[in-house]
MARSEMI-603884 format. One line per 8 residues: number of its first residue (from 0); their letters; for each residue x, z, y of N, C-alpha, C. Coordinates in steps of 0.2 Angstrom, whole numbers. Each point is the difference from the previous one (the first is absolute). Example, Ala and Ser with C-alpha at 12.3 -4.5 7.8 and 13.67 -1.06 7.14 Angstrom:
# residues 2
0	as	66:39:-28:-4:0:6:4:0:6 | -2:-4:5:4:1:6:-4:3:5
This chain:
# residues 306
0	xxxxxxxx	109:72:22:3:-5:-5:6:2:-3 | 0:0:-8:9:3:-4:3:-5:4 | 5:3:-1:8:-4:0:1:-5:-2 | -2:-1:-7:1:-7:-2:-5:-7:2 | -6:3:3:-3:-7:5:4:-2:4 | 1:9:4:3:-3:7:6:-4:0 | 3:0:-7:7:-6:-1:-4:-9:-2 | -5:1:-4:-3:-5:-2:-3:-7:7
8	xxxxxxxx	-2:8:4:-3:-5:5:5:-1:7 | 5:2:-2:6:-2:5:6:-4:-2 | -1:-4:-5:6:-4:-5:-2:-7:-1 | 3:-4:0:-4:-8:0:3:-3:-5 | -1:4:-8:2:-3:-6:0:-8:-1 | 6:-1:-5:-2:-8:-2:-7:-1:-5 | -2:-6:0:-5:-3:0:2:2:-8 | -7:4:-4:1:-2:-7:1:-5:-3
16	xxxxxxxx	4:3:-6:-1:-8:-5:0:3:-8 | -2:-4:-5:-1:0:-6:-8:2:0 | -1:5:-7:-8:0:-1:-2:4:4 | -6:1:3:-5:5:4:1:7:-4 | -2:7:2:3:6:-1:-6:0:-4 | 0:6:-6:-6:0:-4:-7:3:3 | 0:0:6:-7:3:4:-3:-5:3 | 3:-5:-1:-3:-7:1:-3:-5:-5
24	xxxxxxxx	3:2:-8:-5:-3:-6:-6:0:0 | -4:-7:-1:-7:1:2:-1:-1:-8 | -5:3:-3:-2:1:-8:-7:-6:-1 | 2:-5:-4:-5:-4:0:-9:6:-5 | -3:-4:3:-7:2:-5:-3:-8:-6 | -4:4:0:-6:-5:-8:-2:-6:7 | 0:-5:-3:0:-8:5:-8:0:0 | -3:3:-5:-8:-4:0:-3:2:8
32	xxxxxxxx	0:7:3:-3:1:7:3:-3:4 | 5:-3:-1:4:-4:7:-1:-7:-1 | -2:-2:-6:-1:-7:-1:-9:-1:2 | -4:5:-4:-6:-2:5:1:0:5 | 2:4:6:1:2:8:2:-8:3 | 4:-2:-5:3:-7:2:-5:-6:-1 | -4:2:-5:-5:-9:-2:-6:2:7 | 1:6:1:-6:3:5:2:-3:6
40	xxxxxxxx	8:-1:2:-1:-1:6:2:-7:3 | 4:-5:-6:-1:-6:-1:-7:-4:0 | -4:1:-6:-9:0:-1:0:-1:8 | 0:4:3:-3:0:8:3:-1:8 | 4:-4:-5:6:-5:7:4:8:5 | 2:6:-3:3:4:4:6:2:-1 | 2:3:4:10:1:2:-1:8:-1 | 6:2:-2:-1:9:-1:9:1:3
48	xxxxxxxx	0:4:6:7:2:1:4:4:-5 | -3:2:-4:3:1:-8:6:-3:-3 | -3:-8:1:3:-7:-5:5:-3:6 | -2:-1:6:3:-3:4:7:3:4 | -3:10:1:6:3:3:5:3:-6 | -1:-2:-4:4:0:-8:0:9:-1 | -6:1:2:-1:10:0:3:1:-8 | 6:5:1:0:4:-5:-5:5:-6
56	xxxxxxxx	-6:1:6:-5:4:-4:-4:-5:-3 | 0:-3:-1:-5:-9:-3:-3:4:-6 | 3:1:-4:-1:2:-8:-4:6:0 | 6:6:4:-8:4:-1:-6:0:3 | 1:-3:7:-8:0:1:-5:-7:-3 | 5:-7:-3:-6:-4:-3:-3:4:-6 | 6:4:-4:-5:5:-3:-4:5:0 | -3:2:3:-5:3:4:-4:-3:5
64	xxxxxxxx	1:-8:-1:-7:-4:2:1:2:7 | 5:1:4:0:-2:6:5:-4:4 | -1:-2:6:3:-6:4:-1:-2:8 | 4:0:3:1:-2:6:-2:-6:5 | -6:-2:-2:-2:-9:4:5:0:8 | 1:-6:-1:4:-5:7:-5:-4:1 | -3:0:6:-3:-4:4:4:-6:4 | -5:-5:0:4:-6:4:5:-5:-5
72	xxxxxxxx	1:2:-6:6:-7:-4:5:7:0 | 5:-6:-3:7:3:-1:3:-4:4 | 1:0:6:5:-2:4:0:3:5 | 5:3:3:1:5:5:3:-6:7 | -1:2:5:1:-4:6:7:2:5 | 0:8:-4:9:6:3:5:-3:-3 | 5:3:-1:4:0:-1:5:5:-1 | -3:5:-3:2:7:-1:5:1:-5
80	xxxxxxxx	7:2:0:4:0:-4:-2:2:-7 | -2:6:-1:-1:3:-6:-5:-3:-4 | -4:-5:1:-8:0:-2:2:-8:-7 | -1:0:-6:0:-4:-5:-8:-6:3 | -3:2:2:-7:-5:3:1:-7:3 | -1:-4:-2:0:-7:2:1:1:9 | 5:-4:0:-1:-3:10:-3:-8:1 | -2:-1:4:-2:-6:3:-7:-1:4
88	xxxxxxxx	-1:-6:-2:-7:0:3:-6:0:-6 | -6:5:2:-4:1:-4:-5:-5:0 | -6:-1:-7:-4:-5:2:-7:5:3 | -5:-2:0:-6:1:2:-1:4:-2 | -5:8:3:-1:6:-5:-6:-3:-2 | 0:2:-8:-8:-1:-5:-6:5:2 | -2:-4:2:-7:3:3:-6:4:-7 | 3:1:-5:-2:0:-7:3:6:-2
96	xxxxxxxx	5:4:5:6:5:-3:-3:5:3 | -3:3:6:-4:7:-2:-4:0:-6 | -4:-2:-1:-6:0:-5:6:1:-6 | 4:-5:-4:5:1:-6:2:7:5 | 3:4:2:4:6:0:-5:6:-1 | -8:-3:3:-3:4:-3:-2:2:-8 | -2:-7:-3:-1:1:-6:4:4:-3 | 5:-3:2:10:4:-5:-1:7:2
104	xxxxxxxx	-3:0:4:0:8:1:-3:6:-5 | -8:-6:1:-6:2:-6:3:-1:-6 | 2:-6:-3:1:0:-5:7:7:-5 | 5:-1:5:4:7:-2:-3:7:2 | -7:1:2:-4:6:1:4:6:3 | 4:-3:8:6:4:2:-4:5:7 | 5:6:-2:-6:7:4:6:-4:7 | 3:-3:1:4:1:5:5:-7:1
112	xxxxxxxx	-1:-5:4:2:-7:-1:5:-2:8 | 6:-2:-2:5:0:3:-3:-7:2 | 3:-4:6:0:-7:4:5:1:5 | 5:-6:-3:4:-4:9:2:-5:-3 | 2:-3:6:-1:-8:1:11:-3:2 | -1:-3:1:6:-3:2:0:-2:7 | 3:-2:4:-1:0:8:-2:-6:0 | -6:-1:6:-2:-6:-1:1:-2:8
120	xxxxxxxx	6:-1:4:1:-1:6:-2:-7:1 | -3:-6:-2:-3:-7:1:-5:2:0 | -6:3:0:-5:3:0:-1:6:7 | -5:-2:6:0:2:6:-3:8:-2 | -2:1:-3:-2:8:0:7:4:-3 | 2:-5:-6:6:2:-4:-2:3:-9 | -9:-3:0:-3:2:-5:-4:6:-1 | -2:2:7:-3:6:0:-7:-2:-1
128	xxxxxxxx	-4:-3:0:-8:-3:-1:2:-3:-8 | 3:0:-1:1:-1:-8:0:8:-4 | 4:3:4:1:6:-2:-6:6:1 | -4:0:2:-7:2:3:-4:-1:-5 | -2:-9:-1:-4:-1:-4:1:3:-10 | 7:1:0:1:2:-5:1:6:-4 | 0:5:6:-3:6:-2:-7:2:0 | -4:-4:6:-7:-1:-3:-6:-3:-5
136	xxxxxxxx	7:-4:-3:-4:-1:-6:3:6:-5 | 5:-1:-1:3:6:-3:-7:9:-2 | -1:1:6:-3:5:2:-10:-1:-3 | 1:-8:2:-5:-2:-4:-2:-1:-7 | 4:-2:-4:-1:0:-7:2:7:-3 | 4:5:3:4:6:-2:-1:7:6 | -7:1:0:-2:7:6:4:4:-1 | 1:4:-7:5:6:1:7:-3:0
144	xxxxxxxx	2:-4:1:7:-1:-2:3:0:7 | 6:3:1:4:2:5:7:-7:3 | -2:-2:4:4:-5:4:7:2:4 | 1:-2:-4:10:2:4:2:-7:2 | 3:-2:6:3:-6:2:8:2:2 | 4:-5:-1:7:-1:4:0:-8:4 | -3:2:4:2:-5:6:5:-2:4 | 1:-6:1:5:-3:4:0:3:8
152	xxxxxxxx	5:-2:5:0:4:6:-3:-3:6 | -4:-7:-3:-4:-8:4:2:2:4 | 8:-1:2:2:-3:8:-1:6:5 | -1:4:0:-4:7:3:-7:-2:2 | -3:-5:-1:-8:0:0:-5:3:0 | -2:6:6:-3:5:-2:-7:-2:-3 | -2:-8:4:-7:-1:-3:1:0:-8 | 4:-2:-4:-1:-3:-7:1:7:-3
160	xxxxxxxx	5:5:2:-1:4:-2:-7:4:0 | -4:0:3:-7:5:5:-4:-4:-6 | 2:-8:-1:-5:-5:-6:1:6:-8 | 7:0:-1:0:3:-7:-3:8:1 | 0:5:6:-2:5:-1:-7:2:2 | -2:-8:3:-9:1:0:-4:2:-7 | 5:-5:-8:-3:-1:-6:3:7:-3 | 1:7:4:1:6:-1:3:1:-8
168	xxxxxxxx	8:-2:-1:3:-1:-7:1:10:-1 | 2:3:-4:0:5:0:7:3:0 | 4:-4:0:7:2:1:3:-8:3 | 3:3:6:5:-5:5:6:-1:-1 | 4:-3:-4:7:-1:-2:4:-6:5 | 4:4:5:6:-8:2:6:3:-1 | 4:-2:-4:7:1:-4:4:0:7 | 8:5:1:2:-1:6:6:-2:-4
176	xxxxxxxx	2:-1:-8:3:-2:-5:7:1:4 | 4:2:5:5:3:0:1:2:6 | 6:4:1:1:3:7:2:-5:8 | -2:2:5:2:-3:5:6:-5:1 | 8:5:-3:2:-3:2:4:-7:-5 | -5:0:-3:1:-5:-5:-6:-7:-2 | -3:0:5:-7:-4:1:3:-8:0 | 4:0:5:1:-9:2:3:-4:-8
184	xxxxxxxx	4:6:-2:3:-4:-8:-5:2:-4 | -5:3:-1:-6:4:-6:-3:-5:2 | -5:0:7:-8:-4:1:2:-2:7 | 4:-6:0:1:-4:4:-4:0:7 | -7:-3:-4:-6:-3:5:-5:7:0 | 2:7:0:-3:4:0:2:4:7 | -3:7:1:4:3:5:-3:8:-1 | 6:3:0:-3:9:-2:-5:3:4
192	xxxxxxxx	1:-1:4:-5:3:7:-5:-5:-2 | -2:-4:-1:-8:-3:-1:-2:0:-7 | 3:3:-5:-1:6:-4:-3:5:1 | 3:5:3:0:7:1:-9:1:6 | 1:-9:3:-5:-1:6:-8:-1:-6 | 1:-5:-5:-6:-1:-2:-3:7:-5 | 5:5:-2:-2:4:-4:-3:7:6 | 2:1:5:-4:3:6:-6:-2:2
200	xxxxxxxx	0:-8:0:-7:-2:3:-7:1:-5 | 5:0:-7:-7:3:-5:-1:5:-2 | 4:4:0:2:7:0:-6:3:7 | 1:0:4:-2:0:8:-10:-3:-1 | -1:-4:-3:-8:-4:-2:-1:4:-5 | 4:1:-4:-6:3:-7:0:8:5 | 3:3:3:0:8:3:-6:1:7 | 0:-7:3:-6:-1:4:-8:1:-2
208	xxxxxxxx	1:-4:-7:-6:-1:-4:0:5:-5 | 5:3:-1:-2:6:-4:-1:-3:-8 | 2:-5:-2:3:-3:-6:4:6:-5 | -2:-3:-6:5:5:-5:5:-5:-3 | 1:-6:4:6:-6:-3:7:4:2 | 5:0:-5:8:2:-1:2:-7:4 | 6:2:3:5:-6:2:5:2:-4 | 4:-7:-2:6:2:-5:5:-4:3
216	xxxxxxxx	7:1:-4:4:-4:1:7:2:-4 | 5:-6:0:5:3:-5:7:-5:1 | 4:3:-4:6:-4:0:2:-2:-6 | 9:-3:3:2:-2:-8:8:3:1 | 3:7:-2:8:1:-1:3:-4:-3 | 7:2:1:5:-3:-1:4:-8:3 | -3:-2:6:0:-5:3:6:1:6 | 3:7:2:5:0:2:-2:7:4
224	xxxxxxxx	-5:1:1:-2:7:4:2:6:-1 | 1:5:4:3:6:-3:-6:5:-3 | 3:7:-1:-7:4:-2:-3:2:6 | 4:-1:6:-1:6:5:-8:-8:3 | 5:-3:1:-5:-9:5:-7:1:-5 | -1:1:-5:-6:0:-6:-4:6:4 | 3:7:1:-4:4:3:-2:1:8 | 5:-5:3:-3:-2:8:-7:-3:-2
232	xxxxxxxx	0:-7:-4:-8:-5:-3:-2:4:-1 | 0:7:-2:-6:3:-2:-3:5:3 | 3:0:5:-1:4:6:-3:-6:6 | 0:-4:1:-2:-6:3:-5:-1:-4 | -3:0:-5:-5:-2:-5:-7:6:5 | 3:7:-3:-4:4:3:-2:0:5 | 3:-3:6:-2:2:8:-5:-6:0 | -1:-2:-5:-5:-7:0:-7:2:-5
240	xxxxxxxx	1:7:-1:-4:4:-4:-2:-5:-7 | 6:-2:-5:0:-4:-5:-1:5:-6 | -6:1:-4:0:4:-4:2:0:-7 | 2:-6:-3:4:0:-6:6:-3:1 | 6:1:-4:6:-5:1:3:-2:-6 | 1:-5:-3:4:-2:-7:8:-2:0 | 3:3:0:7:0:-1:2:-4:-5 | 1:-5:-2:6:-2:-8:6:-2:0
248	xxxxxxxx	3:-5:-5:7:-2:-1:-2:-6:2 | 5:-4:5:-2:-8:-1:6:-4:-6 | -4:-6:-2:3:-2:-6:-1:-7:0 | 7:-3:0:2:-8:4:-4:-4:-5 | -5:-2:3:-4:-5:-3:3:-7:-6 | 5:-4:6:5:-2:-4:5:-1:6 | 4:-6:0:7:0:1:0:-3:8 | -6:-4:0:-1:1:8:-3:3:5
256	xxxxxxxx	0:6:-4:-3:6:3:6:5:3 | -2:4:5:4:5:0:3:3:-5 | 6:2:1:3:4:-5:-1:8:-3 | -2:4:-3:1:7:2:7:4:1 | -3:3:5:8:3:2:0:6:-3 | -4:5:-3:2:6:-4:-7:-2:-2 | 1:6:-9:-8:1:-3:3:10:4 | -7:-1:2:-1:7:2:0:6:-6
264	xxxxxxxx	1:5:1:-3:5:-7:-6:2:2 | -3:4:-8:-6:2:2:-2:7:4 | 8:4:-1:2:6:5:-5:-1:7 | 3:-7:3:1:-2:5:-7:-1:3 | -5:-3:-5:-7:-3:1:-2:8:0 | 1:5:-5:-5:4:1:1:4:7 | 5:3:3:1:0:6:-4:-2:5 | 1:-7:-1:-5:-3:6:-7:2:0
272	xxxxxxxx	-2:0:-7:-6:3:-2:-2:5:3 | 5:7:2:-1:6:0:3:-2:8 | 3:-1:3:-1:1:10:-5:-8:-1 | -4:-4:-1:-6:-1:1:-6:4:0 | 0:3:-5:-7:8:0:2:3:5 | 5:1:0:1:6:5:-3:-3:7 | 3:-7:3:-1:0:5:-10:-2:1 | -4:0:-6:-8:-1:-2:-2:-6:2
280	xxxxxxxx	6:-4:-6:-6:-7:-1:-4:5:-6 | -4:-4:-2:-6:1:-5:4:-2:-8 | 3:-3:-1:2:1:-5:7:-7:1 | 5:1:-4:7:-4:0:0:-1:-7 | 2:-8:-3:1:-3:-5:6:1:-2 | 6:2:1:6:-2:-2:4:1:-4 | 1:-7:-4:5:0:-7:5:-6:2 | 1:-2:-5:7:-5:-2:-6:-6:-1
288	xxxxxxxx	-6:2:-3:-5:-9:-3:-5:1:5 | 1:5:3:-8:1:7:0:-9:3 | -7:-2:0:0:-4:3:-7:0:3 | -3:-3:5:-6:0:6:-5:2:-3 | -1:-2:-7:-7:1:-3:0:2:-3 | 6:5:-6:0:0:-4:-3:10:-2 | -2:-1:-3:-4:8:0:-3:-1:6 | -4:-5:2:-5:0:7:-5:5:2
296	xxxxxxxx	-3:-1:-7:-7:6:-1:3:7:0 | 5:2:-3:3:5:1:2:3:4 | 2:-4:6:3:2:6:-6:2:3 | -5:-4:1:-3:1:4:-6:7:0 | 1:-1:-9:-4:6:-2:3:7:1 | 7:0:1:7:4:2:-1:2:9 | -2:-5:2:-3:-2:9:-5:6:1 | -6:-1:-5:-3:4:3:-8:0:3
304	xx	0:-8:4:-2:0:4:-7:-3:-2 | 1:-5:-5:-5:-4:-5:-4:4:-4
């Protein structure tokens, strides 16, 4: 690691202020592809974590006719500091909503369709028989098309998880969105190790079964972490044999959000990029706009393994 990380990631700067550095400018595109994406997923009563997690990459990928379905509503049951997503109590899942996440799949004629949901802890599986039926239809209206999920961590419930990996998705995403020692103020109602626990147990099934499904997983910098704490998770990632990883910038949703505590540079992301390959995940997303989904098909097409 140069000198100048090693000072980077041992210094606990003041929290920026004024405008974002220019590697965080996001370039709008032409509205007509993002406005069809939009009538497409209102038309058919759906949420897109696009819209709801105020994703920086919105523009480029509504132009390019791609999008991120949220299962379950937009209301989240956590209470995760970083997250713009409605809290409270959800209403009833639509029994109507695998079939619409299918059609939107066929209708945007996508070689490669991202799905997650919001936590559904009122729900005794936590949403995983929702989650099953929805990549099976998915797979049914769209044969060649390749299924990527980010899943929630359903309480550690290996049955619900074993429900979502019976419907065989082709990539297994649960975000561990920050390092260990920052979990209680990040994800409250989470816990790292049953993280680290659910991505082994399907890691561990697809290699029993001899599956060609990737497990993923990813964070959000600048939340307080050093550089060096970013390369322990990623070493923790590995022993759980986790084959992709997406590093980004986190970006305060609004004002009762966390704050950020540094914009990282891109110096920094690529780094991590370079001791991830080294240590052989399959492929490392990491920029300053890297976010879960975003060059999905690329990652995975980068992976290898599909």
């Amino acid at each position: 690691m140069s000198r100048e990380l090693k000072v980077l990631s041992n210094t606990a700067p003041a929290r920026p202020t004024g405008p974002k550095p220019e590697w965080l400018r996001i370039r709008l595109g032409d509205p007509t592809n993002q406005n069809a994406v939009l009538k497409l997923v209102e038309g058919l009563n759906l949420h897109t974590v696009c819209q709801e997690a105020r994703c920086p990459n919105i523009f480029e990928c509504w132009a390019d006719r791609t999008a991120t379905f949220m299962l379950g509503g937009d209301t989240c049951t956590r209470h995760c500091g970083f997250c713009a997503v409605g809290k409270g109590q959800p209403e009833a899942l639509d029994p109507e909503e695998p079939r619409h996440v299918a059609e939107a799949v066929r209708h945007l004629n996508l070689a490669h369709a991202v799905i997650t949901s919001v936590n559904r802890d009122d729900l005794a599986d936590g949403g995983a028989s929702h989650w099953a039926e929805t990549i099976r239809e998915v797979r049914r209206l769209n044969p060649v098309c390749k299924v990527e999920v980010l899943i929630p961590d359903f309480n550690g419930d290996e049955d619900a998880l074993d429900a979502v990996l019976d419907a065989e998705p082709d990539v297994l995403n649960h975000n561990t969105e920050t390092i260990a020692r920052l979990y209680r103020r990040v994800r409250p109602d989470a816990r790292y190790d049953q993280t680290l626990t659910l991505l082994e147990r399907a890691a561990r099934r697809r290699d029993r079964e001899k599956r060609g499904m990737l497990t993923k997983s990813g964070i959000m910098a600048g939340l307080g972490e050093t550089f060096e704490e970013v390369v322990e998770l990623m070493r923790d990632l590995r022993s759980v044999s986790c084959d992709i990883m997406t590093i980004g910038q986190y970006l305060q949703p609004h004002k009762r959000r966390l704050p950020v505590e540094r914009y990282v540079t891109p110096e920094e992301f690529a780094r991590w990029r370079e001791i991830g390959m080294a240590m052989g995940f399959h492929h490392v997303e990491s920029s300053p706009l890297t976010r879960s989904s975003y060059h999905a098909r690329q990652q995975t097409e980068g992976a290898g393994a599909l």
